[in-house]
N, C-alpha and C positions, 0 to 999 in steps of 0.2 A: 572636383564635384561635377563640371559638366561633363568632363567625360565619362566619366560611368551613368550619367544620368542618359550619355546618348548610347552608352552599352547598354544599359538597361531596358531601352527605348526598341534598339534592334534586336532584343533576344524577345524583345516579346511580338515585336511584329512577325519573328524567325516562326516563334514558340505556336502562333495563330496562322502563320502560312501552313506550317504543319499541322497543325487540327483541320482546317479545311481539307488538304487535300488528305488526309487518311481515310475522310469519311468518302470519298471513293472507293469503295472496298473491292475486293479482288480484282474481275478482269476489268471492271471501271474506270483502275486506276491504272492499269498497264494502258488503258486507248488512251484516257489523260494524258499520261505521260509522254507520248509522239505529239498530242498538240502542243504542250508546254516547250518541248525537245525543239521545234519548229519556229515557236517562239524566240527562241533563246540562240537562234543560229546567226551567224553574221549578215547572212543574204541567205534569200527565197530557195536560191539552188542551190547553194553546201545544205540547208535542211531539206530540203529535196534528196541530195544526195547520200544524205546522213541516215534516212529511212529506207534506200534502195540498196546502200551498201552499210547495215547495222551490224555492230561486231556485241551492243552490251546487251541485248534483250537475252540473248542463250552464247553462255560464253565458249570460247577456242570455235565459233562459229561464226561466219560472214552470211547472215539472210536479208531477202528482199523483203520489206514488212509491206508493200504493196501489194505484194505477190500472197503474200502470206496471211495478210488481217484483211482484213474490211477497214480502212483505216483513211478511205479518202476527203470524209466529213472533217475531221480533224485538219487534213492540209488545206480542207477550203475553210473553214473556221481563220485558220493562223493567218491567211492569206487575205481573206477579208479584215481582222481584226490588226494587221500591219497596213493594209491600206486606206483604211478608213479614221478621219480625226478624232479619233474616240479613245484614245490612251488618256487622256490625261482627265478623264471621267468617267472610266469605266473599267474596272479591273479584269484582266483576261478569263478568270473563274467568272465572273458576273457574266461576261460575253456568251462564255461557252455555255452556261446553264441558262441565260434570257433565251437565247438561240432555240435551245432545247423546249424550253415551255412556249415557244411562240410554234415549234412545228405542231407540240400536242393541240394548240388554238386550229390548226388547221386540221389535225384528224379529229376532231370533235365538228366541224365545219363544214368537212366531211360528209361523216355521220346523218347528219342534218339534212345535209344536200339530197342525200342517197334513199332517207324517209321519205322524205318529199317530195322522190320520184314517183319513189313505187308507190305513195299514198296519194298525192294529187293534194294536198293539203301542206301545207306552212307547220302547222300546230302537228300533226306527227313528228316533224321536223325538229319540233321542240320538248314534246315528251322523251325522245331517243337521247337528246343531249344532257338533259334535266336524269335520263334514268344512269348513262356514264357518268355523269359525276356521284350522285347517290349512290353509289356501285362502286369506286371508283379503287375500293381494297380490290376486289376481282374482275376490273378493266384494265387495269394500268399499273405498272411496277417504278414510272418514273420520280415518283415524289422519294424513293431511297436508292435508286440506281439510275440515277440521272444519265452515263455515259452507255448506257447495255444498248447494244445495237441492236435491240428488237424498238428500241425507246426512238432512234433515227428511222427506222425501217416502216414499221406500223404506220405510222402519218401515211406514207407515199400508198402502202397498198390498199387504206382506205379511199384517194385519191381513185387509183385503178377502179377499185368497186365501182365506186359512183359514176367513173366513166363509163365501164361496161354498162351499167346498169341505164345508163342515158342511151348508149348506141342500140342494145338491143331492144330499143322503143319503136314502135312500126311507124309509119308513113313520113320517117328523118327527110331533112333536104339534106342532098350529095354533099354540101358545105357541111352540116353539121354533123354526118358522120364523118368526116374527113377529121373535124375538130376532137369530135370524139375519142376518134381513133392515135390522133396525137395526142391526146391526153392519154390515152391507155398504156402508149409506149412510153411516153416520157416518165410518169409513175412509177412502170415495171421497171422500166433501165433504173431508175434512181431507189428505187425499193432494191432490186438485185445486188446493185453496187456497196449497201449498208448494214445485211447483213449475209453471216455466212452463212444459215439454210434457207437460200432461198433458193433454191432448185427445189426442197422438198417440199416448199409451200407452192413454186409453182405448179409444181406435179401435179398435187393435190388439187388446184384448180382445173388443169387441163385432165384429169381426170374427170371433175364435174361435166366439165363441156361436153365431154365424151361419152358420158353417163347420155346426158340431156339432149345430142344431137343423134343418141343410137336409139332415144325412145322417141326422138322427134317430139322434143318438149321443149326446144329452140327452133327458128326457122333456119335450114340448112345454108344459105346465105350468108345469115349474122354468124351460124360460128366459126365460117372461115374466116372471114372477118375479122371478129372478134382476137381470135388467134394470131390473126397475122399482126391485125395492134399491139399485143401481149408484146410482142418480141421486136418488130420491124416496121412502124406505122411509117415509115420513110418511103415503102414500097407501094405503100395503098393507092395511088395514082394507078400506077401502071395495073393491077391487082384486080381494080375497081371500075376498068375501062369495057364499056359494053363489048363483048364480042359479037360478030353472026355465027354463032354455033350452038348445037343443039342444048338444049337446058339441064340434062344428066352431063353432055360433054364437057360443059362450060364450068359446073360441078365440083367435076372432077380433079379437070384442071388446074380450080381455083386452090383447093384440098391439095394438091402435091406441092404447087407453089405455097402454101401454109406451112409444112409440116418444115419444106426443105429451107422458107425463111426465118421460121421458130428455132433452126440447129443456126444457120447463121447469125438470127441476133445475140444467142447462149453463148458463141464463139467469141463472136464480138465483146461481150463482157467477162470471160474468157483472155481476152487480148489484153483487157485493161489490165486483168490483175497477175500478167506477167506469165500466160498459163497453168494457171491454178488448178492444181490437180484434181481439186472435191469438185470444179467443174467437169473437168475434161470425164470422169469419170462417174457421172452423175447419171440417175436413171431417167432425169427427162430426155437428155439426151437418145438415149436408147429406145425408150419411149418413144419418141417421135418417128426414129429409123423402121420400129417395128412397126407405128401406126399407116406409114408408106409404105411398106412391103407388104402388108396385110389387104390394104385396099385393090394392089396390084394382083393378088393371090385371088381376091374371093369377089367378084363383079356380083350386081345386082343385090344388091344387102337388104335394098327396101321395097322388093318387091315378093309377092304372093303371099296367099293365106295366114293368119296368126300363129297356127305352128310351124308352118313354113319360115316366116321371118325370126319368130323365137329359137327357133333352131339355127339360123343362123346366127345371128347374133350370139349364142354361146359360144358357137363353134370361135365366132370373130374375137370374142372375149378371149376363148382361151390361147387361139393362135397369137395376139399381142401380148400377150402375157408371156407366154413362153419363149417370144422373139425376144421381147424387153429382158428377160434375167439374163438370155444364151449370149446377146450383145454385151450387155452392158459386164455379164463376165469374160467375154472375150477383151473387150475395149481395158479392161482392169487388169488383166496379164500380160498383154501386150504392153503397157508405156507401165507396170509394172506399180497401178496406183496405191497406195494404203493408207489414205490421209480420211477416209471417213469408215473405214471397217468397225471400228468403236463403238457405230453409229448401230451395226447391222449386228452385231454379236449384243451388244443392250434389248433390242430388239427379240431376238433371238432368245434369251435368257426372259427377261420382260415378259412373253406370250408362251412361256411353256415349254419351250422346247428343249429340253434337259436345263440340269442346271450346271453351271457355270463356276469356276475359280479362278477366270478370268481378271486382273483385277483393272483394267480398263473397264468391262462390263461392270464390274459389283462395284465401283465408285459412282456410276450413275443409281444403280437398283435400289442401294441406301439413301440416296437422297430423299427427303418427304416429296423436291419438286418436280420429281419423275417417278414417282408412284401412282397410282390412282386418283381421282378428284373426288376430293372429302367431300361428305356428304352436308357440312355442314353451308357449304358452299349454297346449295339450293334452298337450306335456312334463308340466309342471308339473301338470296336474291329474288325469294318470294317478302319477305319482309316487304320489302319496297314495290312489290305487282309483280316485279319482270319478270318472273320464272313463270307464274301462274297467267300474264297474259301470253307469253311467248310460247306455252304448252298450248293453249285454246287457238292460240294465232296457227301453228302447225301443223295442228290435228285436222285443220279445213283444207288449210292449202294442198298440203300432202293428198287429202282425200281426193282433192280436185286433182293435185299431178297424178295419182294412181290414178285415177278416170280416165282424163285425158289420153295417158301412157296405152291405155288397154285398147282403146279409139282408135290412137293413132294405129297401133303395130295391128288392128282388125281391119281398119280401110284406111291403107297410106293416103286415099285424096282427102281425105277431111280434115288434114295438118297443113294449117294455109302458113306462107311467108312471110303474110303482115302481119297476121292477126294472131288470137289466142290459143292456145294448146285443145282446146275444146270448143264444146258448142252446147249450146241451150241453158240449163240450171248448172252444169258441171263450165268452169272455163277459169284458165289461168294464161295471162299475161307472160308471155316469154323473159321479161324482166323478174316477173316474179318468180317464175320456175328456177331462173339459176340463182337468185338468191335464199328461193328454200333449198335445195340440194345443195350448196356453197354452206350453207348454216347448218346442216347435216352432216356434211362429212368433213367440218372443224369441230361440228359437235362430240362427234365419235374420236377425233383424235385426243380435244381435252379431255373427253372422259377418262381414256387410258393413260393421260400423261396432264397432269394437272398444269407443269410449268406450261402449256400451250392453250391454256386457256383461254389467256390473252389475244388469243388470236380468234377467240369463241364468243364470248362476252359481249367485245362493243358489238358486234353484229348483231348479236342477240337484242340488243337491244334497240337498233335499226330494225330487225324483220320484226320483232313484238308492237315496237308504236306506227309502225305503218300499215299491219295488219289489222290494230284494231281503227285505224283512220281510213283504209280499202273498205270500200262500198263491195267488191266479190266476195269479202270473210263472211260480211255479215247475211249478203245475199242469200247464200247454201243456207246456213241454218233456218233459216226466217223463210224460205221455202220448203224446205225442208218439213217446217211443222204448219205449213199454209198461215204464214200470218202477214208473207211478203207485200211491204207497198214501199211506195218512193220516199214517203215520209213517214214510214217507220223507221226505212233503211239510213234517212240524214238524220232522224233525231239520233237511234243508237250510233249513226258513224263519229257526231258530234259530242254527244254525252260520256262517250265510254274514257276517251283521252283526256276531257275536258276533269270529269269527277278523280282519274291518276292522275294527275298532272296538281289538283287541289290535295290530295290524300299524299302526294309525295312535299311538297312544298311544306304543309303544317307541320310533319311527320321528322321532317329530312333536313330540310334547310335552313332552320337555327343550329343546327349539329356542325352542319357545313361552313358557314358563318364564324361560328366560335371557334375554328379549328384554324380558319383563313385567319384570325387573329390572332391565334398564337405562337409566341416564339420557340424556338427550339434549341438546342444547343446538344450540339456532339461532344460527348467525353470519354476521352480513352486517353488517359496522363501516362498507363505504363506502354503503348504504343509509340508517344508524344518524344518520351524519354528515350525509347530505343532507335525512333528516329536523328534524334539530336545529337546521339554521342555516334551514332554508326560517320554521319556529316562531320563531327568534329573529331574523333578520334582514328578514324582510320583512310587510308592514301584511295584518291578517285578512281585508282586502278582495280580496286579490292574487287574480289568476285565473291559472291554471297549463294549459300546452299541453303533449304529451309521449305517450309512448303508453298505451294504455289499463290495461295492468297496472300500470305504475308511478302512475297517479293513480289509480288505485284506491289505493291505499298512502298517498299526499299528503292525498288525504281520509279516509282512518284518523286518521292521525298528526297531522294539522296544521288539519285542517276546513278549508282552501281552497276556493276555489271551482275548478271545473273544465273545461273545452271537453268533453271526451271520458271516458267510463268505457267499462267490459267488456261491461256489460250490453245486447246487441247486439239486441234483437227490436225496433227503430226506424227505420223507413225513414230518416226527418231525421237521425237520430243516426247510422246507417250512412254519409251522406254526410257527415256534418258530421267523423267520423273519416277516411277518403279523405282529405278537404280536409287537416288536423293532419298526419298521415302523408306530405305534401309534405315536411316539412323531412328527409325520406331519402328524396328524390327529386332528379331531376337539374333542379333548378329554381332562377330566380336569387334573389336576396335581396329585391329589392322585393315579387316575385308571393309567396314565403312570408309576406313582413311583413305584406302588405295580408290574405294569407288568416287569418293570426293576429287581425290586432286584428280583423278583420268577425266576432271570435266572443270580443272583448273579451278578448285576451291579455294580459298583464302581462309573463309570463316562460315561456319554453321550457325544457324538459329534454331532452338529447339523449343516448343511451345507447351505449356505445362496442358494448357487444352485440349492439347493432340496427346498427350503422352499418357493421360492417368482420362483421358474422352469419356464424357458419362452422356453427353447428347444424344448420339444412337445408343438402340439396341446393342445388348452382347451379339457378335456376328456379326454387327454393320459399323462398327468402330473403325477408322483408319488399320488401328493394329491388327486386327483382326482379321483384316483385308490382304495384311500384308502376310501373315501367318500362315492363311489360306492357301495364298498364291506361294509361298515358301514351301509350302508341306509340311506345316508346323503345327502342333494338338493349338486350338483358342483356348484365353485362360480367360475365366468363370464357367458359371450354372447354364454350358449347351453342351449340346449332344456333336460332340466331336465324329467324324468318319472312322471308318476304322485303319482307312489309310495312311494319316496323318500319324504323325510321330511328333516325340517331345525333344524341344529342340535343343541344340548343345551347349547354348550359349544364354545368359541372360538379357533381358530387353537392353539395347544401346540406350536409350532416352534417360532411364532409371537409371541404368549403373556408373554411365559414364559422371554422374553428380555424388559419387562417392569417393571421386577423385583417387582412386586404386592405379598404381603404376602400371597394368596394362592399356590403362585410357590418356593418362597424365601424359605417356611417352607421347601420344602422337598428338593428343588436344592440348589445349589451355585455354580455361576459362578465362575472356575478356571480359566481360559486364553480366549484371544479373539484378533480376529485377523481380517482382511476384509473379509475373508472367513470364518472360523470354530467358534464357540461356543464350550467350554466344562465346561461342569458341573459338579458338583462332587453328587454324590446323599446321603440322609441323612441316615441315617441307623438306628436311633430311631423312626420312624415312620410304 
């Protein structure tokens, strides 16, 4: 009796290890699963080694997962969590998810900090925090995807923000931009290191700059500066050392030492991750080469008349532009890159430019979270003020950066180095100039791609409660219609956050409350099940086919080896899924078998979800995708090409469950459940 009461005891501590980790879903549970991997290793350096030379994540292959994931959070995780007294109080899953909700403490911390600059008030500081959490469905993804490396990443480049946002404040002491500026680098390196687009978020920023330092709506100073922080605050000593040399000379100078220690610090992180290709061939890179060749090309940018300078400036605009593709496609034939083309044919497809049967592209275009950003969205975040004070907070600022902008490029002397973008009733804060353009052109990217919202949202609610706590928002209006005094200007700067701040709390925070109190519980028994018998029924060597979510999960749960995972920035690996994703395709049972075992198959999973899909649209269905890209008629109610043809074979997924001796030869059903199919595949054929 006590022995099965202590079998019964371990199948269900087994049965709750495995609930836990499935609710990791897709690639969440592939980064999981190197930290757990880590854990479980004899010594620090066989799991170090285990990761740099992995044979089970893509099998009959030896890859660097350092080289390859963003995955160094996890070995400092494992590393901390073996060196620290806390095993015998704290379960490695608690470790890794406490870890996690304590960096989101710090990017809401953040947030806070970054209000509070640019408002000069505390209490901005507190409506932007108060408006993330009330928000917090279209701030933050981490309360269901604890491990997604935007959920590591976000923290550190809200860090960054605050720091830029601190240095480009005028009359700094030499110490505290110094400070600043290491905080700028230490954020970006540790932001770049966590996730894998971050070349295209940094882009995107050093686009801002460039934006702001060519309308002269930063002081020419802060944004070498600033940049050189971005990448290399190590250098700022030497960078930031008075010269005797003329003030255009000195300029200049400072600008080519930026651009060329912005490639070296990208290298450098580059270095870490073992030459990483989506680096090596990235367009900030190229970016930056073109931004130096351009300045060397075309001298005196900020000099004469408003057509004079506008005319240059395009010219500048389109000469970097054109450098930037011509490189950065040169730099991609030459070391022969194609680990983010994925990225550019989505892209491509996405905005228009013919359409696509590509089925790398049409796997993103079907998704809801690279579609457009629902409009319900802006529902929801006027609900709570933010949209509606963050539209009024914009509409000034902006009107101030257009002012400014047309100023400056009319008389370059009137854009000073310490002070404000403008003069008189019109004027904006250098701080606050790049965080309305920073909130603009994240604006513009969520719009067209909702999953990046995230990167829209908390800001959004930084620039809304410091703008209505900025004495300049309220300045312009309140001049504007001559009612301007000092204390109208503190009553409304005081009142406006004060009265959101009570309408979000009545409204918001009994909601918030109840929800902090209650519990939750994941269920998925026919998952649970399929995990247990894969662990008990078959040899740790098995290599497993199926689709990439669900073996993300298989390598949680069970350590298998696998054909295919989530983690998509792989040319080879993009095709080598294609290939996998045959078996819900209209294809016969030989051509599936031979494509399985050519990637060292064991056994298939076949998903009734995926197979008979009614979540998408006809057309955006997996089969459909796969059909397409086959040259095969789609079956339902669409308008087929006239290309396409009807295919010779019936769907694998379906027929091969009729157990017909062209399927029986090469498969055998092992287990079956309401959900999952798995088959064992023959190995004499």
């Amino acid at each position: 009796m006590r022995t099965q009461a202590l079998q019964h005891f371990e199948k269900q501590h087994c049965d709750g290890e495995v609930e836990r980790e499935i609710s990791f879903r897709t690639e969440c549970g592939l980064y999981y699963s190197y930290y757990k991997q880590m854990l479980q290793a004899p010594t620090l350096m066989q799991g170090f080694l285990g990761l740099m030379y992995d044979n089970k994540t893509e099998s009959m292959r030896t890859i660097n997962l350092l080289q390859r994931m963003n995955i160094y959070q996890e070995v400092f995780l494992s590393i901390l969590y073996r060196v620290l007294p806390i095993q015998k109080y704290l379960e490695p899953v608690y470790f890794y998810i406490y870890t996690l909700f304590g960096l989101q403490a710090i990017y809401v911390a953040a947030l806070y900090t970054t209000s509070w600059l640019l408002s000069g008030t505390w209490l901005s500081g507190l409506l932007a925090a108060s408006w993330y959490v009330t928000n917090r469905i279209d701030t933050t993804r981490v309360e269901f995807t604890v491990p997604l490396r935007e959920n590591w990443a976000l923290p550190f480049f809200a860090v960054q923000i605050a720091a830029v946002t601190y240095f480009l404040r005028p009359n700094l002491q030499p110490l505290s931009e110094r400070l600043a500026l290491l905080a700028v680098f230490v954020s970006t390196f540790l932001f770049s290191l966590t996730w894998q687009f971050n070349q295209f978020v940094v882009l995107l920023q050093a686009l801002v700059l460039f934006t702001l330092d060519s309308l002269d709506l930063l002081p020419a100073l802060k944004v070498v500066l600033v940049e050189l922080g971005v990448l290399c605050a190590c250098l700022y000593l030497e960078a930031c050392r008075p010269h005797p040399l003329p003030q255009r000379l000195a300029l200049a100078l400072q600008a080519s030492r930026l651009y060329g220690v912005q490639i070296a610090g990208l290298l450098l992180v580059c270095a870490l991750q073992f030459l990483n290709s989506m680096i090596l061939g990235s367009l900030l890179i190229s970016f930056n080469l073109s931004v130096l060749a351009a300045r060397k090309l075309q001298k005196n940018l900020k000099t004469g008349n408003f057509l004079n300078r506008l005319g240059k400036l395009l010219l500048h605009l389109f000469v970097v532009l054109c450098l930037t593709f011509f490189l950065n496609n040169i730099i991609k034939k030459t070391l022969n890159l194609k680990s983010d083309e994925h990225i550019f044919k989505f892209l491509k497809a996405k905005f228009g430019f013919g359409a696509t049967r590509d089925f790398d592209a049409n796997l993103y275009l079907c998704e809801e979270a690279f579609g457009l950003l629902p409009l319900n969205t802006f529902e929801r975040l006027s609900d709570t003020l933010l949209f509606c004070a963050y539209v009024f907070v914009l509409c000034i600022t902006a009107t101030a950066a257009l002012a400014g902008a047309l100023r400056n490029l009319s008389d370059p002397a009137s854009q000073q180095s310490t002070g404000s973008t403008g003069k008189g009733a019109v004027s904006l804060k250098p701080e606050t100039a790049y965080n309305l353009v920073h909130s603009i052109a994240f604006g513009l990217l969520a719009l067209s791609t909702m999953r990046m919202k995230y990167l829209w949202t908390p800001h959004m609610c930084v620039f809304a409660s410091s703008g209505l706590c900025s004495p300049e928002t309220w300045a312009l209006p309140l001049k504007a219609v001559r009612l301007y005094s000092p204390k109208r200007l503190c009553v409304l700067r005081y009142a406006a956050p004060i009265l959101t701040l009570l309408y979000v709390s009545y409204k918001f925070w009994p909601g918030v409350m109840a929800e902090l109190s209650e519990l939750r519980e994941f269920y998925d028994p026919d998952t649970v099940e399929l995990m247990n018998w894969i662990n008990s029924n078959t040899p740790r060597t098995a290599v497993f086919a199926g689709s990439m979510q669900l073996l993300a999960g298989v390598k949680l749960c069970t350590g298998r080896t696998l054909t295919n995972h989530p983690h998509f920035e792989d040319s080879s690996l993009r095709e080598r899924t294609k290939a996998v994703y045959q078996i819900y395709a209209k294809r016969p049972a030989e051509h599936v078998h031979a494509l399985l075992r050519s990637f060292g198959a064991d056994y298939v999973i076949l998903e009734d979800s995926i197979c008979y899909e009614r979540r998408h649209r006809p057309g955006c269905r997996l089969r459909d995708l796969l059909d397409l890209a086959n040259g095969h008629m789609i079956d339902g109610p669409v308008q087929n090409d006239p290309d396409l043809k009807l295919a010779d074979h019936p769907r694998f997924c379906e027929e091969i469950k009729r157990d017909l001796p062209p399927y029986t030869a090469f498969f055998t059903r092992v287990f079956r459940n309401k959900t999952f199919h798995v088959y064992k595949l023959s190995r004499n054929k």
